[in-house]
Backbone as CSV, one residue per row, in Angstrom:
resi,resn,N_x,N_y,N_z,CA_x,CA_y,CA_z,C_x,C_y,C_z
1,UNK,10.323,1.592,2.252,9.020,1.242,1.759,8.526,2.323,0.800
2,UNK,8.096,1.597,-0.258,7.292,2.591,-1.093,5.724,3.050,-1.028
3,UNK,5.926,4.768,-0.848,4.831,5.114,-0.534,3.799,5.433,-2.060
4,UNK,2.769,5.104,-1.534,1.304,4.915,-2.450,0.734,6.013,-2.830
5,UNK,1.643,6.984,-4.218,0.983,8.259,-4.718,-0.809,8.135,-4.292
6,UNK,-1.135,9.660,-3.404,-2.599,9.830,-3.763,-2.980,10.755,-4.752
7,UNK,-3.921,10.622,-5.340,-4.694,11.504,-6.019,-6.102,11.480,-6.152
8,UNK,-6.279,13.293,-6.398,-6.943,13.605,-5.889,-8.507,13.163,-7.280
9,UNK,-9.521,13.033,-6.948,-10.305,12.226,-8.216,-11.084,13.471,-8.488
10,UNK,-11.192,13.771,-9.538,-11.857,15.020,-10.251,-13.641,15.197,-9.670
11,UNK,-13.649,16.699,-9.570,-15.002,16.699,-8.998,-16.185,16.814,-9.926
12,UNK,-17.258,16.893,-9.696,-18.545,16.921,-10.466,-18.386,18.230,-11.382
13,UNK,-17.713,19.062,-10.467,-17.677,20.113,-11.545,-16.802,20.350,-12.304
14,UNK,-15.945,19.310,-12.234,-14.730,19.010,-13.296,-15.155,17.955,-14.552
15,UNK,-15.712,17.217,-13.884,-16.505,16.251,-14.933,-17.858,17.174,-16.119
16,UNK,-18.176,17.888,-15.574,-19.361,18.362,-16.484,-18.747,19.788,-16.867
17,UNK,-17.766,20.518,-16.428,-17.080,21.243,-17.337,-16.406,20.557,-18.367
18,UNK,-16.189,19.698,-18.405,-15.513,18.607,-19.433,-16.169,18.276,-20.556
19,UNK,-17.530,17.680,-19.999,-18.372,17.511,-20.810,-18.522,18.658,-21.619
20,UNK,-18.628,19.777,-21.373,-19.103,21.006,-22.211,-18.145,21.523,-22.788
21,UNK,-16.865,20.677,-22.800,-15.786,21.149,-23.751,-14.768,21.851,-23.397
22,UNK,-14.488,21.948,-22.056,-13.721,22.684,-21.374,-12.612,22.112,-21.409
23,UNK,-11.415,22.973,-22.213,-10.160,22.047,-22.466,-9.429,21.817,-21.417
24,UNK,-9.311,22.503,-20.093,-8.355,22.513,-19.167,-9.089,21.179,-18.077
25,UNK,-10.749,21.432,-17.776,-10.773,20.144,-17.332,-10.911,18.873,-17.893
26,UNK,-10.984,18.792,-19.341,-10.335,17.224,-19.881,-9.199,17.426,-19.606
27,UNK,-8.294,18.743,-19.929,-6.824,17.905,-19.770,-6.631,17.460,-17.964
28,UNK,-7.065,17.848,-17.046,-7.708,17.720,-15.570,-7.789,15.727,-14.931
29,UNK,-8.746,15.550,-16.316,-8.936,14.184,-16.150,-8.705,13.402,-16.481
30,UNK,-7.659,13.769,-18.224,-6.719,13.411,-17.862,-5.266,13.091,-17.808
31,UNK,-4.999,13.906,-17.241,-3.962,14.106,-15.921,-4.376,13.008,-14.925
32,UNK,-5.404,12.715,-14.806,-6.349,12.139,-13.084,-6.170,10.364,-13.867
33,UNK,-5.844,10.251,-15.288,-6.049,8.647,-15.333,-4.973,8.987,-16.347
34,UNK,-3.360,9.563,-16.767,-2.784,9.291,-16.971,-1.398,8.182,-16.279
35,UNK,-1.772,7.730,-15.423,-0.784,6.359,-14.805,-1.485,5.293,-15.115
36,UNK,-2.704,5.212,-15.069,-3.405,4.222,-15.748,-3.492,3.630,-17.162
37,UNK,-3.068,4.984,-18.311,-3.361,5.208,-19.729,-1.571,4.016,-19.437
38,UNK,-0.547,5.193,-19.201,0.539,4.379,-19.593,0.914,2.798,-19.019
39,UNK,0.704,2.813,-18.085,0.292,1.446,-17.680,-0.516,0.313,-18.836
40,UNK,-1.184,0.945,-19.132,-2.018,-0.391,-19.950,-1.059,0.046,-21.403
41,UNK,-0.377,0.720,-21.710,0.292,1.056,-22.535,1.478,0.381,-22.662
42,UNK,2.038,-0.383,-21.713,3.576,-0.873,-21.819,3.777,-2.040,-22.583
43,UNK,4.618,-1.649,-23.633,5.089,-3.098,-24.251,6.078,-4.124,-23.372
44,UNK,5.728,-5.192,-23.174,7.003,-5.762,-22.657,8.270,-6.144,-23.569
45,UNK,8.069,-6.080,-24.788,9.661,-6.121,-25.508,10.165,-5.199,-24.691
46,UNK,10.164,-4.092,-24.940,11.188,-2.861,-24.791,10.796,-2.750,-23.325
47,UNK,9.952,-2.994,-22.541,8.981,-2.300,-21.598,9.332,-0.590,-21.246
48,UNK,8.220,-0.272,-22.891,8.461,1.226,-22.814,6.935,1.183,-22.998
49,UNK,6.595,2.979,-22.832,5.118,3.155,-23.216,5.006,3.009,-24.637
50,UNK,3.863,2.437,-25.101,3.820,2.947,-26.195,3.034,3.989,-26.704
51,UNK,3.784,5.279,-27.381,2.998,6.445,-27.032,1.797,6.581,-27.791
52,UNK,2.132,5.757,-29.431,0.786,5.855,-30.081,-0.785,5.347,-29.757
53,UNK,-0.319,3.937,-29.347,-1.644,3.614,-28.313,-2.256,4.550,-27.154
54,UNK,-0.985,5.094,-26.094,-1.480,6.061,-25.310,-1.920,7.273,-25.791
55,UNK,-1.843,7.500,-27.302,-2.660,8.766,-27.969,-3.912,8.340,-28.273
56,UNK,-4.286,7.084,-28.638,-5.323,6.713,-29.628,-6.168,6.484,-27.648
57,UNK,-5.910,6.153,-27.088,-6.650,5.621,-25.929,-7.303,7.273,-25.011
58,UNK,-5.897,8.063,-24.956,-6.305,9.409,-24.759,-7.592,10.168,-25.346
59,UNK,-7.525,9.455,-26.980,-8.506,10.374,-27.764,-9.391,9.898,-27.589
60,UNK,-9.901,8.764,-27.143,-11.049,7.729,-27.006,-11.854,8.094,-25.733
61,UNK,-11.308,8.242,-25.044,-11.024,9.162,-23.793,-12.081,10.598,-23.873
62,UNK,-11.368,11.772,-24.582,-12.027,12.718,-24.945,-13.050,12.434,-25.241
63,UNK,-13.273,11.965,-26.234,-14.369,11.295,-27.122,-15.731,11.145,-26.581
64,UNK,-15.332,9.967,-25.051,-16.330,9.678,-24.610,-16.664,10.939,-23.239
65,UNK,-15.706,11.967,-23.079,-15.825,12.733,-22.555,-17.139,13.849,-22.504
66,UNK,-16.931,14.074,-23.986,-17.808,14.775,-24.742,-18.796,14.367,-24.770
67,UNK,-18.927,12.864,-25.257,-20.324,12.196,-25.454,-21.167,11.962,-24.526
68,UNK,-20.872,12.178,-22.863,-21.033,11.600,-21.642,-22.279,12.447,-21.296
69,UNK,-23.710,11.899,-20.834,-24.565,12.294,-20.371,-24.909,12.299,-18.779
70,UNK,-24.849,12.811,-17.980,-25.895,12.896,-16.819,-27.441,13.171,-17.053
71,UNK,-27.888,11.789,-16.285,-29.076,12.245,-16.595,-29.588,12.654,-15.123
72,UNK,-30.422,13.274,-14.783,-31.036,14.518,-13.716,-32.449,14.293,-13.424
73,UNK,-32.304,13.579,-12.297,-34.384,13.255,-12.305,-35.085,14.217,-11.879
């Protein structure tokens, strides 16, 4: 039987070091949704990743990383 990788989900203070540009916890998160990135990435011709989409989706990623607000009542 195949066992069901866990992982571990990034904490608050991984998320808002992120936000503030912290390169090690974006790369953190992701790391935390790279099986997901390549996954939605697979062509079925070849059924390979495709890496350029998984770059452009990565950067989209960052992107909204950066842009991401908490708001604090």
């Amino acid at each position: 039987m195949k066992q069901k990788r866990s992982y571990k989900k990034p904490s608050f203070y991984v998320i808002s070091s992120a936000m503030d540009g912290d390169k090690i916890s974006i790369d953190k998160i992701l790391d935390f949704y790279d099986p997901y990135i390549s996954k939605s990435c697979i062509r079925n011709v070849y059924i390979a990743v495709d890496m350029e989409l998984k770059g452009r989706i990565r950067e989209a990623i960052m992107k909204m990383i950066l842009e991401f607000d908490i708001k604090i009542e």
